[in-house]
BAGULO-865859 format. One record per residue (C-alpha): residue number from 1; residue in three letters; x, y, z. Coordinates in steps of 0.2 Angstrom, whole numbers, plus 5000, padded with zeros to 4 digits. Example, Ala and Ser with C-alpha at 12.3 -4.5 7.8 and 13.67 -1.06 7.14 Angstrom:
VOVO   num   residu      u      v      w
VOVO     1      ALA   5062   4978   5039
VOVO     2      SER   5068   4995   5036
END
This chain:
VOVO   num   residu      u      v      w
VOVO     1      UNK   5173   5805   5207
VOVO     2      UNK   5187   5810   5219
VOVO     3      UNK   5203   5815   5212
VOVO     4      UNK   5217   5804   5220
VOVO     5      UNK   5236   5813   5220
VOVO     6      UNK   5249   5800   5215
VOVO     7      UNK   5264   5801   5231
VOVO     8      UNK   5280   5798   5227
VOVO     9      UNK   5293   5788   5239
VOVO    10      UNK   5309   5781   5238
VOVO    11      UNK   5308   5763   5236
VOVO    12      UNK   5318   5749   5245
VOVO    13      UNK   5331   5749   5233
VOVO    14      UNK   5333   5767   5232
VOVO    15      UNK   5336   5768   5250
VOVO    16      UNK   5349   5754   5250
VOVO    17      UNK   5357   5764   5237
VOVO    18      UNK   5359   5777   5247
VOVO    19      UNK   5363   5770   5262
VOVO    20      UNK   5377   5762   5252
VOVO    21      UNK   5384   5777   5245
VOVO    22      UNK   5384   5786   5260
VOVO    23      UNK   5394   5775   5269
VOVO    24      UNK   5407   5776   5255
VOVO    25      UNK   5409   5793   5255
VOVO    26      UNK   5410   5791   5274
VOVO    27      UNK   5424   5780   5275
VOVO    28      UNK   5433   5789   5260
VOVO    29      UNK   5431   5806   5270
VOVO    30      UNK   5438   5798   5287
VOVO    31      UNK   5451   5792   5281
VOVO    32      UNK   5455   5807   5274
VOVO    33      UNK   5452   5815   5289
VOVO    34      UNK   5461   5802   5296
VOVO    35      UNK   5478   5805   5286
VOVO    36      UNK   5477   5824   5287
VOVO    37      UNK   5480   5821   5307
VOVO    38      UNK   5490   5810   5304
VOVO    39      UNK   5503   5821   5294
VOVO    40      UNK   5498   5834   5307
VOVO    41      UNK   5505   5821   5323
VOVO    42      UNK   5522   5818   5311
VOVO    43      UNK   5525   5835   5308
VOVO    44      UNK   5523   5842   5325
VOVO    45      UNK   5533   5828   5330
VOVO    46      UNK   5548   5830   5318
VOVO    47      UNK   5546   5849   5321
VOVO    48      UNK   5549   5847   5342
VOVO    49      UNK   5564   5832   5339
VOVO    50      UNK   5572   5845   5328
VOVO    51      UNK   5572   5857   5338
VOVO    52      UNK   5573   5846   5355
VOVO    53      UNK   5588   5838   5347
VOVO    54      UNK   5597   5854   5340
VOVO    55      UNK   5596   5864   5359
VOVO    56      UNK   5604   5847   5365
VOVO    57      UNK   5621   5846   5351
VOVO    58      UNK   5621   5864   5353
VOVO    59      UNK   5621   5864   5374
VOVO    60      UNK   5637   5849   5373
VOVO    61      UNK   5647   5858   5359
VOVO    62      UNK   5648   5873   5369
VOVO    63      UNK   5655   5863   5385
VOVO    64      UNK   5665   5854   5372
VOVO    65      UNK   5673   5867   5366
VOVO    66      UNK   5681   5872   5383
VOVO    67      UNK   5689   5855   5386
VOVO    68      UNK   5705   5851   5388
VOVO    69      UNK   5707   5841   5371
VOVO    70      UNK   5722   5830   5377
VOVO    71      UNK   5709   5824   5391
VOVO    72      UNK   5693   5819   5384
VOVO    73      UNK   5690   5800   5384
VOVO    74      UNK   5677   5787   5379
VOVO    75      UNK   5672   5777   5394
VOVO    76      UNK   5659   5759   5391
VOVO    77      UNK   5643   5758   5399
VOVO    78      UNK   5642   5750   5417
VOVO    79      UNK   5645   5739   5422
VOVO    80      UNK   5661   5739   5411
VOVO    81      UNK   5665   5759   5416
VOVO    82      UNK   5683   5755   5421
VOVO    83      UNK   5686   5754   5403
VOVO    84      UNK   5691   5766   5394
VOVO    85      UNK   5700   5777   5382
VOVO    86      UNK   5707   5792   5375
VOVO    87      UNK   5694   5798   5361
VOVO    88      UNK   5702   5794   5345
VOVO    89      UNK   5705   5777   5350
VOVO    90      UNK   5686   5776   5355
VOVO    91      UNK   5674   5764   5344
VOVO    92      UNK   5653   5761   5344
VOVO    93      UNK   5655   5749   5360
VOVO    94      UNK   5661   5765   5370
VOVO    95      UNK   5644   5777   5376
VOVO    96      UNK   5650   5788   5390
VOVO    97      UNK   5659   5804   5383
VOVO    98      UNK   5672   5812   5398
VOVO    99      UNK   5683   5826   5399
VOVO   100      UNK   5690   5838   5408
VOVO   101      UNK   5685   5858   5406
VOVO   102      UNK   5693   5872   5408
VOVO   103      UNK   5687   5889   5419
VOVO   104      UNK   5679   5897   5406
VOVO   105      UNK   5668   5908   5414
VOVO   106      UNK   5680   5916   5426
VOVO   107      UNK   5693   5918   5411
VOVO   108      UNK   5682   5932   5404
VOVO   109      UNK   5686   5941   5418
VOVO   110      UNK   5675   5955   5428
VOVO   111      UNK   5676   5966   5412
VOVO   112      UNK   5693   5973   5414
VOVO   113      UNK   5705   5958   5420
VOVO   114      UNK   5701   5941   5417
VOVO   115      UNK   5699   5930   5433
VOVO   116      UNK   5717   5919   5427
VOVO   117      UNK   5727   5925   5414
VOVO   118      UNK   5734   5909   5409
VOVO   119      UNK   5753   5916   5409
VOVO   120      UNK   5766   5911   5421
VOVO   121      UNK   5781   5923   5426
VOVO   122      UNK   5795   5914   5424
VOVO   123      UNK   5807   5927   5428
VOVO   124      UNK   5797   5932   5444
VOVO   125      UNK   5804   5928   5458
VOVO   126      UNK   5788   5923   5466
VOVO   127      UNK   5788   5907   5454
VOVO   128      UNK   5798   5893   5459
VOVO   129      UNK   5795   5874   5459
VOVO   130      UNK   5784   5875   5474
VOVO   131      UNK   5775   5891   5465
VOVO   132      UNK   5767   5901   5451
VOVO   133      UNK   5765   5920   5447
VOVO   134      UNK   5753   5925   5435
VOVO   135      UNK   5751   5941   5432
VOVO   136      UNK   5735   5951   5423
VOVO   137      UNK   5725   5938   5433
VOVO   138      UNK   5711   5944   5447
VOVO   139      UNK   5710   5927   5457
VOVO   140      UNK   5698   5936   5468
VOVO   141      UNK   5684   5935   5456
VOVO   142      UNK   5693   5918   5450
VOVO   143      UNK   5686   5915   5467
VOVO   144      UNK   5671   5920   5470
VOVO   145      UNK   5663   5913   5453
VOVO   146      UNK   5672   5894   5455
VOVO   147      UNK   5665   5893   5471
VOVO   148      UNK   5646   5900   5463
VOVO   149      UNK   5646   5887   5451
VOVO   150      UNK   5651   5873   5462
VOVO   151      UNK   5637   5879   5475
VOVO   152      UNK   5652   5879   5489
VOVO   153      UNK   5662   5863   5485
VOVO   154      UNK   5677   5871   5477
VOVO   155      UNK   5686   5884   5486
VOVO   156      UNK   5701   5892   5478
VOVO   157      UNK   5711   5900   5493
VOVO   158      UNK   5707   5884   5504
VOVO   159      UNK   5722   5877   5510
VOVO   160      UNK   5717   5857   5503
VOVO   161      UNK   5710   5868   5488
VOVO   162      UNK   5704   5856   5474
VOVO   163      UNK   5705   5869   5461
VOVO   164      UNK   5721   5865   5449
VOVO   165      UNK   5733   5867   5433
VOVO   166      UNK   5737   5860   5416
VOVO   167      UNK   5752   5865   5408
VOVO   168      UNK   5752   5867   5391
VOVO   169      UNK   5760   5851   5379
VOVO   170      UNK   5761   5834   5380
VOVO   171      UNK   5774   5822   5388
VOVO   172      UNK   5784   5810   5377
VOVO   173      UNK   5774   5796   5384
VOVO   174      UNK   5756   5800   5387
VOVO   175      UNK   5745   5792   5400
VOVO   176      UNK   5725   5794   5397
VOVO   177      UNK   5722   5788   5417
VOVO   178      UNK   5737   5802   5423
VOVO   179      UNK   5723   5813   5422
VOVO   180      UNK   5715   5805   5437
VOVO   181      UNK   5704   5794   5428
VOVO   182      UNK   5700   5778   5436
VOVO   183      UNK   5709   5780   5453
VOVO   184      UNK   5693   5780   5467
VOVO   185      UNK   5705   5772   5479
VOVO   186      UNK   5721   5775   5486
VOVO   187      UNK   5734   5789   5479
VOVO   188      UNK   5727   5795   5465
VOVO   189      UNK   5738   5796   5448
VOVO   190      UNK   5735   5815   5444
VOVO   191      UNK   5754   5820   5436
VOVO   192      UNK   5747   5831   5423
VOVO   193      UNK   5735   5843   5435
VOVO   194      UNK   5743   5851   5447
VOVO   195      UNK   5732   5857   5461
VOVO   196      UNK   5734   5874   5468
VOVO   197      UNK   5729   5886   5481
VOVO   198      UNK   5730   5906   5477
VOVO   199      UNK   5734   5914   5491
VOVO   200      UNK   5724   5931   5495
VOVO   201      UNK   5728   5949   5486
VOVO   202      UNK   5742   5942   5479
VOVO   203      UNK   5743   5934   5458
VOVO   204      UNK   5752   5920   5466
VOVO   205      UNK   5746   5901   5463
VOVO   206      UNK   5753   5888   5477
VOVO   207      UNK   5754   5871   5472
VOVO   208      UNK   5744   5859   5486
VOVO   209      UNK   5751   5843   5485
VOVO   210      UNK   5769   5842   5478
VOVO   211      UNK   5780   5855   5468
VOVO   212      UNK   5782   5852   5451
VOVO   213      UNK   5800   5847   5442
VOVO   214      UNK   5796   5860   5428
VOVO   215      UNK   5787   5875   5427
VOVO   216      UNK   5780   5880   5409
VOVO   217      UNK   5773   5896   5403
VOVO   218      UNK   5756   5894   5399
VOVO   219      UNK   5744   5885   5410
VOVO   220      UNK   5723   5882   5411
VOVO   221      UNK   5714   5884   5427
VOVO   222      UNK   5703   5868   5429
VOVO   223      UNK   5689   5866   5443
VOVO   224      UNK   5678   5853   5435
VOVO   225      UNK   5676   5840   5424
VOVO   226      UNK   5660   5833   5412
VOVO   227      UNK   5653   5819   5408
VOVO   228      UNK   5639   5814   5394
VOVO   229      UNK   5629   5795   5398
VOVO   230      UNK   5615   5788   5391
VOVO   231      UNK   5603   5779   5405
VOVO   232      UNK   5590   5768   5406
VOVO   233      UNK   5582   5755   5394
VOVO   234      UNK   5594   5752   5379
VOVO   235      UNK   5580   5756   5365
VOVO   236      UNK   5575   5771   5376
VOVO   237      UNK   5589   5782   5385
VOVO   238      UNK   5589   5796   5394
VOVO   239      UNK   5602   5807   5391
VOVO   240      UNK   5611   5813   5405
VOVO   241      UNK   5627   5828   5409
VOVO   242      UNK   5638   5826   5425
VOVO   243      UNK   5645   5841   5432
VOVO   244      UNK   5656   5847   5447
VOVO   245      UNK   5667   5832   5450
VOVO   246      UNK   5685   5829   5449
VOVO   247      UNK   5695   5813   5443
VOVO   248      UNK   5710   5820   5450
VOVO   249      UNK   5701   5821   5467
VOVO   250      UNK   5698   5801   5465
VOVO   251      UNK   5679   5806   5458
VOVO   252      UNK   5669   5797   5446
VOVO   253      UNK   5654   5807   5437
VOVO   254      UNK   5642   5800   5447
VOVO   255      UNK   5650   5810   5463
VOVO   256      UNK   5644   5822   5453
VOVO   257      UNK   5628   5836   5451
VOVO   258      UNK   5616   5829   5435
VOVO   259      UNK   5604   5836   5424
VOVO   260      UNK   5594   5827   5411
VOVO   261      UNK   5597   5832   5393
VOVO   262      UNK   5585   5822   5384
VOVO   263      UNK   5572   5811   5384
VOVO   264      UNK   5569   5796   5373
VOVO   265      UNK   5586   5792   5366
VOVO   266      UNK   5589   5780   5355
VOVO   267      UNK   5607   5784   5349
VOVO   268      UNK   5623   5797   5356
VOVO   269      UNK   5639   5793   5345
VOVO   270      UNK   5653   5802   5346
VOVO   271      UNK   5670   5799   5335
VOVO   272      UNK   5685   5812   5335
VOVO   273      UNK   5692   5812   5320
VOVO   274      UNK   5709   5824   5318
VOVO   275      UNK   5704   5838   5330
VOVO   276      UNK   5685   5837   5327
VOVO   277      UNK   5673   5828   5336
VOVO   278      UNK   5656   5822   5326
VOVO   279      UNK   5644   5819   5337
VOVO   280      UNK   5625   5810   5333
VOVO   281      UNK   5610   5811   5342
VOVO   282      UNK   5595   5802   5339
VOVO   283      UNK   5579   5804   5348
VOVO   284      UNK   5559   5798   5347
VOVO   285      UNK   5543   5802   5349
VOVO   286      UNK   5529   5789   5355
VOVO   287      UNK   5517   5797   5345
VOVO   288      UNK   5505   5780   5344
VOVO   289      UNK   5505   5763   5353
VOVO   290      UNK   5514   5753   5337
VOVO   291      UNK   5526   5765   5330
VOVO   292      UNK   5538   5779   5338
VOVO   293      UNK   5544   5794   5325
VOVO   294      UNK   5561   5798   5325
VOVO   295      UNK   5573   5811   5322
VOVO   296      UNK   5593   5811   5319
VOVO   297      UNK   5604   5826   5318
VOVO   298      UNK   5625   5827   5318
VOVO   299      UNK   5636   5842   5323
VOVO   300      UNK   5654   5843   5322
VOVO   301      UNK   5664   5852   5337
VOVO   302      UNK   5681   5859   5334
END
């Protein structure tokens, strides 16, 4: 008589079993899977805004902190960018931030002497009402670098020289626009900047267009001024900064060189508030096709 082995198999039953919890800890382990990158998408994400954002606030509070506070304005979006307004007076409907720097870059000088010195002789007898002298200053080097960082446009010694002066305070009645703001045609309203020509070897600053009725002691040296627009969609800007124009020249910012900020804006604020400026910057991330990731930071300029 033949012994027969007894085989084992899983039945039908069993197998479904199997196939059933198999496929649950499938779909529990994906989305597991499934959540760890997504956390791994939202970090990276927050991680690069933060940092994206932070390298912009950081890049417009420098420029900001060389400006000629009594100049800065608010100025509305096109098509309406006639409008505008001195910055304290500025609400949420104004998005273009404007103003007028000063030379820093040649005021530190080549080391020894800074390239203006910012004082005006007023005993000298080089300065009368058709002229300054300001000794301690190197124009030379004043110069050389305005004219670097215009790539050629602004030429110091030039006869029609574009290059001017601020005196120091404020008139009783102040004009926002009497900083050249506005005027593209025509004469242009410019009686706070004073443009001078410096003529060679000497510390002496000529006035280009029309002498001045009062000469004042302290001055800033101005070549240039700065504008910050957000362009494109309005739920997704680029954010853009205008240099190398001059509103006292009858220039608007887009006569100007640009560079883009920022990608994927969806909000620039600015409020001024005393003699601080807060500004807000709030940028996205497409990360998927139904959602963006965002990220906000603030900074306060002084």
């Amino acid at each position: 008589m033949n012994n027969l082995k007894k085989r084992t198999a899983f039945t039908m039953v069993e197998m479904i079993f199997v196939i059933v919890i198999l496929g649950i800890v499938a779909s529990i382990g994906s989305g597991i899977i499934a959540k760890i990158y997504e956390s791994y998408i939202y970090s990276r994400s927050i991680n690069t805004l933060q940092t994206k954002t932070e390298i912009v606030l950081t890049q417009i509070a420098k420029y900001l902190s060389y400006r000629i506070k009594e100049s800065t304005i608010a100025r509305k979006l096109p098509p309406l960018d006639t409008n505008i307004t001195s910055l304290p007076m500025a609400d949420a409907t104004y998005q273009i931030l404007e103003w007028i720097g000063y030379d820093n870059e040649s005021l530190d000088g080549n080391g020894s002497v800074p390239g203006w010195s910012g004082f005006v002789d007023l005993s000298s007898p080089n300065t009368t009402k058709s002229q300054i002298d300001s000794p301690g200053s190197d124009f030379n080097f004043t110069a050389q670098t305005i004219d670097a960082l215009s790539n050629g446009d602004v030429n110091l010694t030039d006869i029609n020289s574009s290059v001017a002066i601020i005196f120091a305070g404020l008139p009783n009645q102040f004009d926002i626009e009497q900083y050249g703001w506005n005027d593209y045609n025509g004469t242009v309203k410019h009686n706070y900047i004073f443009r001078v020509r410096n003529l060679p070897g000497t510390n002496t600053l000529r006035f280009v267009e029309n002498n001045t009725s009062t000469v004042y002691e302290h001055y800033q040296l101005v070549w240039s001024a700065y504008a910050i627009v957000p362009e494109g969609n309005v739920s997704d800007r680029n954010l853009t900064f205008y240099y190398n124009f001059r509103p006292w020249m009858g220039e608007k910012y887009s006569d100007g060189n640009s560079s883009t900020l920022l990608e994927h804006v969806s909000t620039f604020q600015f409020r001024q508030i005393g003699n601080t400026i807060r500004l807000k910057l709030c940028a996205f991330d497409p990360a998927g096709q139904d959602f963006n990731i965002t990220f906000c930071k603030e900074k306060v300029v002084f």
